[in-house]
C-alpha positions as CSV (number, residue, x, y, z in Angstrom):
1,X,21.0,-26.3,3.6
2,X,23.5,-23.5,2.7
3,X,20.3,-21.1,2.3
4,X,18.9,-21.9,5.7
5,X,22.5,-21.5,6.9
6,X,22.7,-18.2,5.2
7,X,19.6,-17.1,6.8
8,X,19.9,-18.0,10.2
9,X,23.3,-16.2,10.3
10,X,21.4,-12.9,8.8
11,X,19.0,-13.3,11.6
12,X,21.5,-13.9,13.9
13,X,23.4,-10.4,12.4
14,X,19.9,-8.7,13.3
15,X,19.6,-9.8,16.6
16,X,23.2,-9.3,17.2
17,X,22.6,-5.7,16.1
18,X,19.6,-4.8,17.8
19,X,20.7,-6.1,21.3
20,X,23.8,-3.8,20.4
21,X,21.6,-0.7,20.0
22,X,19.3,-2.0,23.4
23,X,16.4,-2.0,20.8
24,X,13.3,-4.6,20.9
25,X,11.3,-5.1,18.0
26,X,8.1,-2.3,18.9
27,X,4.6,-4.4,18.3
28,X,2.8,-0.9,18.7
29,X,4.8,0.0,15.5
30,X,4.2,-3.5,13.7
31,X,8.2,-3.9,13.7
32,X,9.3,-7.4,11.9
33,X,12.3,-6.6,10.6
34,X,13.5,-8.9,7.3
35,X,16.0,-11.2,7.8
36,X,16.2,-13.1,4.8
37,X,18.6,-11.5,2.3
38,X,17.4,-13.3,-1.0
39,X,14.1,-11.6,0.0
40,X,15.5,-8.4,0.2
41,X,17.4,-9.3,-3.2
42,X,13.9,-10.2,-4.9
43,X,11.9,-7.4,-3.8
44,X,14.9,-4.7,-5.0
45,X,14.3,-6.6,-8.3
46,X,10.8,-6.6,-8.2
47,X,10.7,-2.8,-7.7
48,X,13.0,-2.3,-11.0
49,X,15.2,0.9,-9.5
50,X,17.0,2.3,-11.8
51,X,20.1,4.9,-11.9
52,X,17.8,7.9,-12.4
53,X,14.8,6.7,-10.2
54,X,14.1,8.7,-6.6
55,X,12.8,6.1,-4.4
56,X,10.2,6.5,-1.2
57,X,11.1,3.8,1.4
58,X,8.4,3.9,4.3
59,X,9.3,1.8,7.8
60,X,13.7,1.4,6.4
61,X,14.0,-0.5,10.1
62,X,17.6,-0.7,10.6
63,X,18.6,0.0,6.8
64,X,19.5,-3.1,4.9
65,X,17.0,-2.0,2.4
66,X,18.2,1.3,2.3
67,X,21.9,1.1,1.6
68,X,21.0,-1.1,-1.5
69,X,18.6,1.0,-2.9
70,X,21.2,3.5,-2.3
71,X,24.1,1.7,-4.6
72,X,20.9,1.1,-7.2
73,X,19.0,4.8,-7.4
74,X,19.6,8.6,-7.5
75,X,18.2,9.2,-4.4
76,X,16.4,7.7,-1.6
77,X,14.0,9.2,0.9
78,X,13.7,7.3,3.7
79,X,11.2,7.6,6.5
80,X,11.0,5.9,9.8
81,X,8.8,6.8,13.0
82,X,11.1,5.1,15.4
83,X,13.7,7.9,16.8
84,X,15.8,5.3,18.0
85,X,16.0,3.7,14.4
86,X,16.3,7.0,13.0
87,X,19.6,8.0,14.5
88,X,21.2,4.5,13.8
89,X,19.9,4.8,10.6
90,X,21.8,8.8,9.7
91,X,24.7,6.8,11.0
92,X,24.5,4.1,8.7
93,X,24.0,6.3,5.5
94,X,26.7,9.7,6.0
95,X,28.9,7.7,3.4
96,X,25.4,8.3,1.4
97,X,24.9,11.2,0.3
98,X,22.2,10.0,-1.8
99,X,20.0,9.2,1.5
100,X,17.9,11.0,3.2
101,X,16.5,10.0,6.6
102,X,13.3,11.3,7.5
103,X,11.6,11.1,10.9
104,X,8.3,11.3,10.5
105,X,4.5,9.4,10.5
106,X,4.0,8.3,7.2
107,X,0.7,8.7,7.4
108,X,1.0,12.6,8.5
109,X,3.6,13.6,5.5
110,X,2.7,16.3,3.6
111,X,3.4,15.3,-0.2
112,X,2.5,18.4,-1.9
113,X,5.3,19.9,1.1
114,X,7.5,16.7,0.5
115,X,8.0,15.9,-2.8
116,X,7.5,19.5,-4.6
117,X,10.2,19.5,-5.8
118,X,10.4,16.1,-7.5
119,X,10.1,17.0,-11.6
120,X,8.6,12.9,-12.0
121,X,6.5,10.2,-10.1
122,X,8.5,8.5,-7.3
123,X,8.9,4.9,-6.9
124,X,8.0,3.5,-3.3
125,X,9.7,0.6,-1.8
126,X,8.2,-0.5,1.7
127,X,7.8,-3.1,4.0
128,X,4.5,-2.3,5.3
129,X,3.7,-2.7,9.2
130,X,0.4,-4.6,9.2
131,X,-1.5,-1.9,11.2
132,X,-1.1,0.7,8.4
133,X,-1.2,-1.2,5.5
134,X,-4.7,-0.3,4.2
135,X,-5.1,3.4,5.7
136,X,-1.6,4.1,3.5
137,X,-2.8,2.3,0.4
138,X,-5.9,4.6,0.0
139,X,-3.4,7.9,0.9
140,X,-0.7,6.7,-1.8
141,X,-4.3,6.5,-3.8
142,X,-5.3,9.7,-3.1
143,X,-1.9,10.8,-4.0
144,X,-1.0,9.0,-6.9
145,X,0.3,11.8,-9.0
146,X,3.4,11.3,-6.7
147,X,3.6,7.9,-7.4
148,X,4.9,6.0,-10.6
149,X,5.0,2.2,-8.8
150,X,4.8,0.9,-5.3
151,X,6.3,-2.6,-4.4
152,X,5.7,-3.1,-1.2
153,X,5.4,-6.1,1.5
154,X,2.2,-6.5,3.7
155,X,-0.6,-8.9,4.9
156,X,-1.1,-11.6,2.7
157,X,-5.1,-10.6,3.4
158,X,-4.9,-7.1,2.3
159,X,-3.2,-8.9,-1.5
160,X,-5.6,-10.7,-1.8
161,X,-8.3,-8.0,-1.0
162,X,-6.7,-5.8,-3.2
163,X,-6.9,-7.8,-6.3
164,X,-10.2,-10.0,-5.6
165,X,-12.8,-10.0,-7.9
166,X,-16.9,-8.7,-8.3
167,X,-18.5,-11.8,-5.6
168,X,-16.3,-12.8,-3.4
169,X,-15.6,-11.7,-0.1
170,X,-12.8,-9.6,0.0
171,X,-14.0,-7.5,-2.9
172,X,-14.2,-4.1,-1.3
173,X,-13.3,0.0,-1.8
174,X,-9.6,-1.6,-1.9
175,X,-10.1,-3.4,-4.7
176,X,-12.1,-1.2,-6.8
177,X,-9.9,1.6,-5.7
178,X,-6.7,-0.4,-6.3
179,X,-7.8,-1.4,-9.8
180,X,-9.3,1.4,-11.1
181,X,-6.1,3.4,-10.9
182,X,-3.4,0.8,-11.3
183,X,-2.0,-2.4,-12.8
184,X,-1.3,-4.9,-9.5
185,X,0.5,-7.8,-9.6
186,X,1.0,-10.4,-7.0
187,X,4.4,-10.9,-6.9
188,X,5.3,-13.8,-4.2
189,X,4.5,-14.9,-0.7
190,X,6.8,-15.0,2.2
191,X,6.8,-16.9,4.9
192,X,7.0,-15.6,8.5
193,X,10.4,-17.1,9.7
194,X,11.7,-14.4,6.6
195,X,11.4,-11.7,9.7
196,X,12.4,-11.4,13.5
197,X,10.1,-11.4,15.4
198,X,8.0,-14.0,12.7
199,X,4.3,-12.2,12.2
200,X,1.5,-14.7,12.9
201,X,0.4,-14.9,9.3
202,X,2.0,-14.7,5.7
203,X,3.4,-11.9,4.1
204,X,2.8,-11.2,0.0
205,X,4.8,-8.7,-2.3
206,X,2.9,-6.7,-4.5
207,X,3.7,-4.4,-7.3
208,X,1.4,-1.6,-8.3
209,X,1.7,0.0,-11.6
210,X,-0.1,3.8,-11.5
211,X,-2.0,3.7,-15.2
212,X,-2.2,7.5,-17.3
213,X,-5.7,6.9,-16.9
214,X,-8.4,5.3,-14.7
215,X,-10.4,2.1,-16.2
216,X,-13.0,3.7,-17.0
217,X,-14.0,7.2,-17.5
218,X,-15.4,9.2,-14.3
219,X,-17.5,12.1,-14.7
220,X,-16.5,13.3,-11.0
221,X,-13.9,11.2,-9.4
222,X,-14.6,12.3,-5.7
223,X,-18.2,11.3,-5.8
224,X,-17.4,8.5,-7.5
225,X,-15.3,7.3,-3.9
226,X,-18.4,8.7,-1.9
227,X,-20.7,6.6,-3.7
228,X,-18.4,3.2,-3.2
229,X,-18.1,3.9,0.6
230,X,-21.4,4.8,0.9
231,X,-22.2,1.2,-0.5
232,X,-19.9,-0.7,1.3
233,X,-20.6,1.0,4.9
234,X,-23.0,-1.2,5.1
235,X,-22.2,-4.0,2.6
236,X,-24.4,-6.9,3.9
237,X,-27.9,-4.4,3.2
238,X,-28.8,-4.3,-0.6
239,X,-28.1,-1.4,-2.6
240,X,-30.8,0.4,-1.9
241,X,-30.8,0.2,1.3
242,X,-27.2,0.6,2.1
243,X,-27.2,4.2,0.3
244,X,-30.8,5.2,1.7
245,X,-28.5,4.5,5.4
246,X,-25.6,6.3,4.1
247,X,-24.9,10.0,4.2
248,X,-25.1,11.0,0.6
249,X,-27.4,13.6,-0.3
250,X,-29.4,11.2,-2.8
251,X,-33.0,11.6,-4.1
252,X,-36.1,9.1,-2.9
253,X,-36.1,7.4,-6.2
254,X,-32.6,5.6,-6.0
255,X,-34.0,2.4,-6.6
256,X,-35.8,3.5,-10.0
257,X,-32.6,5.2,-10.8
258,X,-30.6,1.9,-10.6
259,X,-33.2,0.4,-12.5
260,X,-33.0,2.8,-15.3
261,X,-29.4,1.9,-16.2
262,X,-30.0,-2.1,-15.3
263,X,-28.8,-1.9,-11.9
264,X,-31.3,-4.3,-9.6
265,X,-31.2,-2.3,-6.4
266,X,-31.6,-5.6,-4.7
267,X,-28.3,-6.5,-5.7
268,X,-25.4,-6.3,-2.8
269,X,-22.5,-4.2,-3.1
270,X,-19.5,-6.5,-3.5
271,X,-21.7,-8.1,-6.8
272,X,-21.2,-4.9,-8.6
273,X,-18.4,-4.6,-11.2
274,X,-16.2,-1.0,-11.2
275,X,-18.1,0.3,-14.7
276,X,-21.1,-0.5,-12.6
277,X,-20.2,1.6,-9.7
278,X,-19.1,4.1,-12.5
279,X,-22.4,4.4,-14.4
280,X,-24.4,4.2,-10.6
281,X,-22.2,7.1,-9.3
282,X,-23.2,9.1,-12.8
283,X,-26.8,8.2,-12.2
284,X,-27.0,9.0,-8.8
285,X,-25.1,12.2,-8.6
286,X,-27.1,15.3,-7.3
């Protein structure tokens, strides 16, 4: 009882707070902001911040987050689209030095720009609006030399996509892509009534470990991604045919190819394991 109590007067504090401001939770923006504090409390411990750790936070919403990652790290860069949020936000933090508020797309930032001057990997701490979830996930990807871990909170859907397995249905360019570079872990599920205003469907915590080195060896990492979307663009055609309708430059014989290194080109894309896709990028690489 004391825990629902607890809650409901957090939610209550939010509400209280955004009426104060005259702000309404955006749906263009994906805005559900957390209400539950031992939520809050379990993610900060998921994420392991530590005294010497510089810490991303994407989507900060009206800065709970932020001022306890701010008692926890050295610094933390924190970036909101909202303008509104923003300014509450630089309010919030000035006894912060620590924090730095950013207005800006996460999805525009320029990290080479951004974080130059960072000597290590960065942690990132976010709770992810749905619409962005994926398109970010393959950018902090492509950027992962930034990045030691993320934690971060999103659509149950896109967890479980990101750590499905060779066969099953959500086993796509996420989940190779997620798994060839990192260690993930499934942390917990939350339940909607954790955010105002509750998002139709459940929420998941996930922590991503960046490895030294990918799962397997590739010969030409870029081709290697071409190759996997290529495949998947069309992931209910069979091999073949889904990279003869792709764009890749690829030679007429693709299906002898596969069949060289034991690859049946009849074969659909989501049956193929990662050190498959590995040894068919080699195999098929101009």
């Amino acid at each position: 009882m004391y825990g629902c109590y607890y809650q409901n007067n957090i939610m209550t504090s939010i509400k209280r707070e955004l009426l104060e401001y005259g702000l309404f939770p955006k749906k263009g923006l994906g805005q559900h902001f957390l209400v539950d504090r031992n939520i809050l409390d379990k993610v900060i411990r998921t994420a392991q911040v530590e005294k010497e750790d510089v810490v991303l936070e994407v989507g900060p919403g009206l800065g709970e987050m932020t001022l306890a990652l701010a008692r926890l790290a050295k610094r933390v860069i924190a970036i909101e689209i909202d303008p509104k949020l923003v300014a509450i936000l630089k309010r919030k933090v000035k006894d912060y030095p620590n924090v730095e508020v950013v207005k800006s797309d996460i999805l525009k930032v320029d990290f080479h720009q951004f974080l130059k001057e960072e000597g290590h990997p960065i942690k990132v701490v976010a709770n992810l609006p749905y619409q962005i979830s994926t398109p970010l996930l393959f950018r902090f990807i492509d950027l992962k030399e930034f990045f030691s871990t993320l934690t971060l909170m999103l659509q149950k859907e896109v967890a479980q996509r990101m750590a499905a397995s060779p066969g099953s249905k959500s086993y796509g360019p996420l989940s190779i892509f997620v798994q060839l570079f990192s260690n993930l872990s499934i942390c917990f599920y939350i339940k909607p009534s954790a955010f105002f205003p509750p998002p139709k469907v459940e929420s998941a915590v996930v922590h991503i470990v960046f490895r030294e080195k990918p799962i397997v060896k590739l010969e030409d990492e870029k081709w290697f991604r071409k190759v996997v979307k290529g495949c998947f663009s069309y992931r209910r055609k069979t091999l073949v045919n889904a990279l003869k309708h792709s764009e890749l430059a690829l030679s007429k014989s693709i299906g002898l190819k596969m069949e060289e290194i034991g690859i049946d080109p009849r074969r659909r894309p989501e049956t193929l394991s990662i050190q498959e896709f590995a040894r068919l990028a080699q195999t098929l690489k101009p």
